[in-house]
C-alpha positions as CSV (number, residue, x, y, z in Angstrom):
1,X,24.1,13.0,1.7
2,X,24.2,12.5,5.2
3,X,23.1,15.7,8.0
4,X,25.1,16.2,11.2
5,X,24.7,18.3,13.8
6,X,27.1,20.5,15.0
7,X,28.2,22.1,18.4
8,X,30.7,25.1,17.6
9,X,32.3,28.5,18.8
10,X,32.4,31.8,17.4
11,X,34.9,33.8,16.5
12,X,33.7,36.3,19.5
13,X,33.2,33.1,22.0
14,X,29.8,32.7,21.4
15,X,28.4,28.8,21.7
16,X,26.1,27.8,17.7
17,X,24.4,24.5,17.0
18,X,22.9,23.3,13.6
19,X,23.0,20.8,11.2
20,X,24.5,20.8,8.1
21,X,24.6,17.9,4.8
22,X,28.4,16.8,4.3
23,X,30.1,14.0,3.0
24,X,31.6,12.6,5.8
25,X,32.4,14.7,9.3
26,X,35.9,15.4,8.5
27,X,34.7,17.5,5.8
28,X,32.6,19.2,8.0
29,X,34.7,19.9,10.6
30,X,37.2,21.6,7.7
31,X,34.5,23.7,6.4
32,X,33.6,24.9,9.9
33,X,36.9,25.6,11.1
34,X,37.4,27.5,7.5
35,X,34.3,29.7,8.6
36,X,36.2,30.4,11.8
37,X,34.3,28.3,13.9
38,X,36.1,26.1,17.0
39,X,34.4,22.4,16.5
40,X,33.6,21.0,19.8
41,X,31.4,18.3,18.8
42,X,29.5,16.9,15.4
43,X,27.2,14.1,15.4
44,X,25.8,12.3,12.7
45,X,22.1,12.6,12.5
46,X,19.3,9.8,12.0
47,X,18.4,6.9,13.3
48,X,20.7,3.9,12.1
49,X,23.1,6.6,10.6
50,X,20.9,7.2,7.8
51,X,19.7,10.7,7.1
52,X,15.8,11.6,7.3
53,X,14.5,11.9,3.7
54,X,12.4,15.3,3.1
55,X,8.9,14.9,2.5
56,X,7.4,16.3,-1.0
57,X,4.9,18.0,1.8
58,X,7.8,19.7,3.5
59,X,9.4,20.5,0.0
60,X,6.0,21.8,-1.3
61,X,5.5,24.4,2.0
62,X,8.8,25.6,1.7
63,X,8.7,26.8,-2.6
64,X,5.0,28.3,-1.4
65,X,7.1,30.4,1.3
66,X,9.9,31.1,-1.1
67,X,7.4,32.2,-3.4
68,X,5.6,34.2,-1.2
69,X,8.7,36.6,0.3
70,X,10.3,37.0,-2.9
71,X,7.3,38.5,-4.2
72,X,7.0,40.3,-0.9
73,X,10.8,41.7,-1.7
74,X,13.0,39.6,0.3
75,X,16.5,38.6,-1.3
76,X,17.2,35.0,-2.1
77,X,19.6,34.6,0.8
78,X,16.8,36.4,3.1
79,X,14.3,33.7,2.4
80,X,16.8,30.8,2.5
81,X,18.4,32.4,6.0
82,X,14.9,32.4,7.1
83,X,13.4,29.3,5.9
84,X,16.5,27.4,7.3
85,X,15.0,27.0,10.8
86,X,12.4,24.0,10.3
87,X,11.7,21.9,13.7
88,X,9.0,20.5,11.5
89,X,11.5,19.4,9.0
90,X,15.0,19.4,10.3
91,X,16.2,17.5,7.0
92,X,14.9,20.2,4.8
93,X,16.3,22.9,7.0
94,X,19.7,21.5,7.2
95,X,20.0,21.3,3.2
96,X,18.9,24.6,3.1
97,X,21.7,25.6,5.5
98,X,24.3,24.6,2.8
99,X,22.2,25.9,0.2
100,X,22.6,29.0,1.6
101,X,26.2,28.8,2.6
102,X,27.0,27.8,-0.8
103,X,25.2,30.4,-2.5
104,X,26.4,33.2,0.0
105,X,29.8,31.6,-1.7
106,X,29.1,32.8,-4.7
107,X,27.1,29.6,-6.5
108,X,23.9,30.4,-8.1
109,X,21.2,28.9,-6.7
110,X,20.6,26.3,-9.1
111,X,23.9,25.2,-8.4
112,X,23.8,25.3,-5.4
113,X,20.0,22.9,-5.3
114,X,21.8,20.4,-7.7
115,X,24.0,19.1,-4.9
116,X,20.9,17.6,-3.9
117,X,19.1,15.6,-6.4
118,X,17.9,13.4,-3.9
119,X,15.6,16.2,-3.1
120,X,15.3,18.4,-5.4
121,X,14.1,16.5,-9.3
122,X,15.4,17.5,-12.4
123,X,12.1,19.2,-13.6
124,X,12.6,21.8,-10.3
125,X,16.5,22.5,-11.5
126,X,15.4,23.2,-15.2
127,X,12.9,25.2,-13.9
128,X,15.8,26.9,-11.8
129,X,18.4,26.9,-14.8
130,X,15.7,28.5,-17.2
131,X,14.8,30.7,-14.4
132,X,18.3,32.5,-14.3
133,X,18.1,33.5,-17.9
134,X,14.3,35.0,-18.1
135,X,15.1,36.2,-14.6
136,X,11.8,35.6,-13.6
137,X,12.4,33.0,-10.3
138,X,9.0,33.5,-9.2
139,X,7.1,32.4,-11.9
140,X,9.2,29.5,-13.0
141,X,8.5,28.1,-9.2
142,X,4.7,28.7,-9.1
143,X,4.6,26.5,-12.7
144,X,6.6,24.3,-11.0
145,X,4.3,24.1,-7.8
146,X,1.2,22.9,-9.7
147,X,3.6,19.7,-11.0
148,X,4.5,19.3,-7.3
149,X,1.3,20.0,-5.9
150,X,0.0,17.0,-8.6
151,X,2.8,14.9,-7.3
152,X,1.6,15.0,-3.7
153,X,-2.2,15.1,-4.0
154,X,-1.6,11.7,-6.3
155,X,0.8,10.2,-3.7
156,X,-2.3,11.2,-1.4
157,X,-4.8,10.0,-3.0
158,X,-3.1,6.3,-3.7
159,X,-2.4,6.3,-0.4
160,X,-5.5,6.9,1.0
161,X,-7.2,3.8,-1.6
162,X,-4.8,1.7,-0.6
163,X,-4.8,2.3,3.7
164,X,-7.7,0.2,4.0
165,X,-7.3,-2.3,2.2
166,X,-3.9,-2.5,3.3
167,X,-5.3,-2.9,6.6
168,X,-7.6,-5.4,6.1
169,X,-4.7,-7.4,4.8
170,X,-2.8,-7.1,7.8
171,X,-5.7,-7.7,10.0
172,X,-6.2,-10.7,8.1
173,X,-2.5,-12.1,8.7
174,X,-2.7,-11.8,12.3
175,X,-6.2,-13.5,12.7
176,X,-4.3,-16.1,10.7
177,X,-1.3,-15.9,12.7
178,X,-2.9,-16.3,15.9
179,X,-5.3,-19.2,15.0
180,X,-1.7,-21.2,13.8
181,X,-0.2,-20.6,16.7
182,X,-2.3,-20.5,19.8
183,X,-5.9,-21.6,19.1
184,X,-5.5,-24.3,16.6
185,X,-2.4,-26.3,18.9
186,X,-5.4,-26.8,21.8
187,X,-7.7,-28.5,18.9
188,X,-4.8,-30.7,18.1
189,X,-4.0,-31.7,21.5
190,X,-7.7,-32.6,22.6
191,X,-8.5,-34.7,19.0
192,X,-5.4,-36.3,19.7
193,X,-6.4,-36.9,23.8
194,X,-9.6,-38.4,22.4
195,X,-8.0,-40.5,20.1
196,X,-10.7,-40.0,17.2
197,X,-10.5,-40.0,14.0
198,X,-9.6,-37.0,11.8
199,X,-11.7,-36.2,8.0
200,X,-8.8,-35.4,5.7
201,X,-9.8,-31.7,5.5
202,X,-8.4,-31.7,9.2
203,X,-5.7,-33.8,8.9
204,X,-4.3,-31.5,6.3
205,X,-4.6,-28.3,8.8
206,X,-3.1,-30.5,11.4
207,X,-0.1,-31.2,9.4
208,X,0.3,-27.4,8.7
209,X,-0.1,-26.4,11.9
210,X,2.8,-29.5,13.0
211,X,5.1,-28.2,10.6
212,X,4.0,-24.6,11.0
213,X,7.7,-23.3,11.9
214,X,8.8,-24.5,8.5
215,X,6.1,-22.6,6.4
216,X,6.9,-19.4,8.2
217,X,10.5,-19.7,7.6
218,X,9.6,-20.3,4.5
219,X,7.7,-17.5,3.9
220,X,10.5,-14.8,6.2
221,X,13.2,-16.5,3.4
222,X,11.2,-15.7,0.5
223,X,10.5,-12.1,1.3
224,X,13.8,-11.6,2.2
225,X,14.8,-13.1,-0.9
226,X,12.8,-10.4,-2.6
227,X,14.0,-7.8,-0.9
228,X,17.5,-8.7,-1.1
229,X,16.7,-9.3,-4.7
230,X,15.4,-5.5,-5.2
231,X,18.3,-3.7,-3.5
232,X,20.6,-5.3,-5.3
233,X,19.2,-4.6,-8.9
234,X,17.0,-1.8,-8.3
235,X,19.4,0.2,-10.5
236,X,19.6,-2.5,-13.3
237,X,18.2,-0.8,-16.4
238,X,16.9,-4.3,-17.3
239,X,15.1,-5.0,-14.0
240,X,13.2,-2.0,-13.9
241,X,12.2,-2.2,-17.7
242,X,10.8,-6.0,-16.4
243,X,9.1,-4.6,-12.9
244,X,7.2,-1.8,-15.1
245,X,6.1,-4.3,-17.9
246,X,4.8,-6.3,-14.9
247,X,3.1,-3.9,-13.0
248,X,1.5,-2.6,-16.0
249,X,0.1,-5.8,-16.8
250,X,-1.6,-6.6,-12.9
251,X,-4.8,-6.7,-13.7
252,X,-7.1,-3.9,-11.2
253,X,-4.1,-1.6,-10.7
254,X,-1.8,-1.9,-14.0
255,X,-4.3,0.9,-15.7
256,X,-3.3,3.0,-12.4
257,X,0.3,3.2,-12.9
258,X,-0.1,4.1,-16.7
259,X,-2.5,6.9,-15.8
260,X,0.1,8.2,-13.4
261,X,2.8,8.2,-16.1
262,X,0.7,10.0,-18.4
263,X,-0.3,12.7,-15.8
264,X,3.3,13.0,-14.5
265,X,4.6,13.7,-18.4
266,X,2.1,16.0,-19.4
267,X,1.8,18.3,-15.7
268,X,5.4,18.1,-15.9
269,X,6.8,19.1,-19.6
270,X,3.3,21.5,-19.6
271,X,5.5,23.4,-16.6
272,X,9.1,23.2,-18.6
273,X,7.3,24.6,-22.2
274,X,5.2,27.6,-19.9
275,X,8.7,28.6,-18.2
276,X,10.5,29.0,-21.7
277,X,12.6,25.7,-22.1
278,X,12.6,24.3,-25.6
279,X,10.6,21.3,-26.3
280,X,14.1,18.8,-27.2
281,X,15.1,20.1,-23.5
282,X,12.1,19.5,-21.8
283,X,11.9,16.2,-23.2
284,X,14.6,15.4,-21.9
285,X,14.5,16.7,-18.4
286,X,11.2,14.9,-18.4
287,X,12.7,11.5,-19.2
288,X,14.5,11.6,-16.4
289,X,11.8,13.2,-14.3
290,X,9.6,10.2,-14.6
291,X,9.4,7.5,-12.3
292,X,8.4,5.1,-14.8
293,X,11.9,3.4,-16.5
294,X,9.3,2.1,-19.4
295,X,8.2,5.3,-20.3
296,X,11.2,7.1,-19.8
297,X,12.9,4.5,-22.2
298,X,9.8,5.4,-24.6
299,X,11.0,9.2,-24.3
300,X,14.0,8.4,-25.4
301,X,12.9,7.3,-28.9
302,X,10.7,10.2,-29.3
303,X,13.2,12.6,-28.7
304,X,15.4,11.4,-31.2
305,X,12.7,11.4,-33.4
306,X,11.3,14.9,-32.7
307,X,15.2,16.1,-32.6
308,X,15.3,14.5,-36.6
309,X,12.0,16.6,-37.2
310,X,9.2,14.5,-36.9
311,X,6.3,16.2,-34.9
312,X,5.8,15.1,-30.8
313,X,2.7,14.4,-31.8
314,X,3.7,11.6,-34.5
315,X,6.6,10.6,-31.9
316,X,4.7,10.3,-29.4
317,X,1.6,7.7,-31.4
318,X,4.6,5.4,-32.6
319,X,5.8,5.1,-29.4
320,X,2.4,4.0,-27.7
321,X,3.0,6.2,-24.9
322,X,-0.4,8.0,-24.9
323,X,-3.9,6.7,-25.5
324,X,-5.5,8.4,-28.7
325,X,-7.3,11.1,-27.3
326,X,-4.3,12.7,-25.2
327,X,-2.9,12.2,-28.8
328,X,-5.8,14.5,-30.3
329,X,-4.9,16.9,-27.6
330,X,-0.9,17.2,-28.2
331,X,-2.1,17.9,-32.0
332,X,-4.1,20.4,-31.5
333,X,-1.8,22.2,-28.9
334,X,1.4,21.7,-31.4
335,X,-0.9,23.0,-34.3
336,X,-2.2,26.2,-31.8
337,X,0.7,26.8,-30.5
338,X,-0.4,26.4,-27.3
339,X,1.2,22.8,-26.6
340,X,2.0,23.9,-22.9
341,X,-2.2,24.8,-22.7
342,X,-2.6,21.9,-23.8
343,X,-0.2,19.5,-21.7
344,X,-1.9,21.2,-18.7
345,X,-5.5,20.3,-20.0
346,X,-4.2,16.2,-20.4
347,X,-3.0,16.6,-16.8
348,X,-6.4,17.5,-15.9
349,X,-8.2,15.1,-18.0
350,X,-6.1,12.2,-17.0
351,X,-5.8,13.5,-12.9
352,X,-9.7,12.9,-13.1
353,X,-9.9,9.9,-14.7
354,X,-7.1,8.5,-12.1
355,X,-8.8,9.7,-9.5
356,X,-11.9,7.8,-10.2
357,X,-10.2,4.6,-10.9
358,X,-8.7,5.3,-7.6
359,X,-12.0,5.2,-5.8
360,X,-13.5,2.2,-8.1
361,X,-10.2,0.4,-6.9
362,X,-10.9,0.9,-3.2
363,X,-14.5,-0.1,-3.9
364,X,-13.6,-3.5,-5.2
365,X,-10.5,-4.5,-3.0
366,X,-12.6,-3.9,0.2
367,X,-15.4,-6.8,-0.3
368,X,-12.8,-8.6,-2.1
369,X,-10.5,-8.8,1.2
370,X,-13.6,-8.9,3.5
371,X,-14.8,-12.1,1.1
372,X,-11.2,-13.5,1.8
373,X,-10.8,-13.3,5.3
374,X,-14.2,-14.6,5.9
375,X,-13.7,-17.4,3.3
376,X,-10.2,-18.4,4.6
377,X,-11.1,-17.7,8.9
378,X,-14.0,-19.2,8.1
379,X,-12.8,-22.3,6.4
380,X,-10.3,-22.9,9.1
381,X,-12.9,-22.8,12.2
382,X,-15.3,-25.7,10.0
383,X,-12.2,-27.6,9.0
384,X,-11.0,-27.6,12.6
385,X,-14.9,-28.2,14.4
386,X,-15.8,-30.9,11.9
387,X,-14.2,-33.8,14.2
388,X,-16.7,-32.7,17.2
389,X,-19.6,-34.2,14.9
390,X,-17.6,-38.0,15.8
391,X,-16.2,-37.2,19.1
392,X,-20.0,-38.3,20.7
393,X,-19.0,-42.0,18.8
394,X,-15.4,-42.0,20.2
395,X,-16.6,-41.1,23.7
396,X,-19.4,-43.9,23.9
């Protein structure tokens, strides 16, 4: 939802600014004048139009503050009127400004969060919803902290492996780049001054670097192609189920993104069972909580399996969805009756075992990328000095 900001006057004269999420800013400028403010100006915020997404950082600090003064005995509406004012975040504060208006109109503040999906998940609004009838806010929040907390310290931790690398890459493109467009040109221009004759090596880089307009636009249409392609079926069930079944199957990194769906499932439904939701619920909440659409399609059979009375743990093997010895662990849990125990144990386990893939991963790709800029740069610079060796002949 886009955020504008506002210029307005009080009832008693006084000038207010904010910002405030709304629809559109005729909608806004209703609302206001219904609060008894005189609009003088609204402005749609962001760059382009577009609103500022919130960081899970900024969405993190804010539940640890919100925990914090209701346990310190500050109403809802304090904490919300107070955390409101974020320079740091100015997306995140103008949400919360509706939040609050909405809730000082009488929504419960569940309802009130749902009008933001975008922003807050599914797992944080059944951990709201089951909140309002244990009444107890603050613990349902600090389960769901350690499932956020996971969230961003993965999201960390991927993109720390992957900066360097990712660099390199880049690096490597404009070394590239540059040697097609400014260096190499000269060596053409003097080999063909000389009049000499050209190894086939050469001739083949020469012919690249002749026709070098056409490759690039070559290259700018395909990855435009692409990215047209992904915005307009991003949202096809059947796309996503063929992206996932891809990237699963990239060799180096397709182990990564199926340690991250099991950690996701486990730290998340581990937070819905400790809160009090029933298992058929959390299931479900979950299947939409994770980012995976394979294993959220998975989810979907075992919850009509475990909602016909089969166990999760016999749901969950004929799926595939978990390797054998998070399997093990779900038994033993559903047995115990300590499944939530033992959800958050997985998430452990499996946090570990992704975090040292991570750092094998980063391990590899650097020497790889180093091997292939040096191998390619490399190649170029003997392919395009190898005529010099017959230029003495032409000269005499």
């Amino acid at each position: 939802m886009p955020i504008y900001r506002y210029s307005v006057l009080s009832e008693n004269g006084q000038p207010v600014q904010g910002s405030e999420a709304a629809a559109s800013g005729d909608e806004l400028r209703e609302s206001l004048a219904r609060r008894g403010y005189l609009v003088q100006s609204i402005r749609r915020q962001g760059r382009g139009g577009r609103t500022r997404r919130v960081r899970p950082e900024d969405l993190l600090l804010f539940i640890q503050e919100f925990c914090a003064l209701i346990r310190a005995g500050m109403t809802v509406t304090g904490v919300l009127d107070l955390a409101r004012h974020r320079p740091d975040s100015p997306a995140l504060g103008a949400m919360l400004d509706q939040v609050l208006g909405d809730v000082r109109g009488g929504a419960s503040f569940h309802d009130a969060c749902a009008k933001y999906p975008e922003v807050f998940d599914r797992v944080y609004l059944s951990a709201l919803l089951t909140s309002e009838k244990t009444g107890d806010l603050v613990g349902a929040l600090t389960r769901y902290l350690s499932y956020l907390r996971m969230r961003v310290t993965l999201r960390r931790k991927v993109s720390q492996a992957l900066a360097y690398p990712a660099f390199l890459g880049i690096t490597m493109l404009v070394v590239l780049v540059v040697l097609f467009m400014f260096v190499l040109p000269r060596f053409v221009t003097i080999y063909a001054d000389f009049g000499a004759a050209l190894p086939w090596p050469t001739q083949v880089l020469v012919a690249m670097v002749e026709r070098g307009w056409i490759v690039l636009t070559g290259l700018a249409a395909i990855g435009a192609g692409a990215w047209l392609a992904w915005r307009r079926w991003a949202g096809n069930r059947r796309f996503r189920l063929a992206v996932d079944r891809f990237r699963m199957r990239l060799p180096l990194i397709g182990g990564i993104f199926a340690l991250l769906s099991i950690t996701q499932f486990a730290r998340s439904l581990s937070s819905l069972l400790a809160g009090g939701t029933p298992l058929l619920s959390a299931l479900q909440t979950v299947g939409g909580a994770v980012t995976s659409r394979l294993f959220s399609e998975g989810l979907t059979a075992v919850i009509q399996q475990v909602s016909a009375g089969t166990s999760l743990t016999a749901a969950l093997r004929q799926a595939g969805l978990l390797p054998e010895t998070a399997l093990r662990m779900v038994e033993v849990g559903e047995s115990s009756g300590g499944l939530d125990r033992m959800l958050d144990e997985i998430a452990l386990y499996y946090e570990e075992v992704l975090d040292v893939r991570l750092t094998r991963l980063m391990s590899l790709l650097e020497p790889i990328i180093m091997l292939l800029m040096g191998v390619m740069i490399g190649g170029i610079i003997v392919v395009m000095y190898l005529p010099i060796f017959h230029l003495a002949d032409v000269i005499k």
